[in-house]
C-alpha positions, -999 to +999 in steps of 0.1 A: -183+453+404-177+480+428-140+485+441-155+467+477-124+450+490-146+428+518-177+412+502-197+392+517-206+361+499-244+337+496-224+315+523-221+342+548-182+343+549-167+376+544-139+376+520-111+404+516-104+408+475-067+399+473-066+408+434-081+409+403-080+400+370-095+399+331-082+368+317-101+360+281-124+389+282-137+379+316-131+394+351-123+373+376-116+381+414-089+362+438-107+362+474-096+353+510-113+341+544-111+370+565-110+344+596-088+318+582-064+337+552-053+297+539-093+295+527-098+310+497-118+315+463-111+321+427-143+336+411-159+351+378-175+379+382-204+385+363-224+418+365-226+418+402-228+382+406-196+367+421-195+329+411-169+300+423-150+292+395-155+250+396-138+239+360-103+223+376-083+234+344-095+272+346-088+272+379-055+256+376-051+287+350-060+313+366-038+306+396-009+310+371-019+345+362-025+352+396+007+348+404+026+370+379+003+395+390+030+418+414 
């Protein structure tokens, strides 16, 4: 993935990258609403695809490492 910090997503939204991340050899990518910064979306990213992470667990997960990211 380029280092793009807006992307625009399949839903038209455009999303600022907040962070990123490689949790169990995977990249995964932290993402806000740029009109409403509460809205936001954890995703793997997958050659250039950027896909919603749905599985509750991961998510629950990754919003742990998220947040000892500084």
């Amino acid at each position: 993935m380029e280092k793009n910090y807006i992307l625009t997503l399949n839903n038209d939204k455009k999303y600022a990258l907040v962070n990123s991340l490689k949790y169990n050899d995977k990249d995964y990518v932290y993402l806000s609403l740029l009109s409403d910064y509460k809205e936001y979306m954890i995703c793997e990213v997958i050659d250039e695809e950027v896909l919603e992470v749905k599985d509750k667990n991961l998510l629950g997960q990754l919003i742990l490492e998220f947040s000892k990211i500084s």
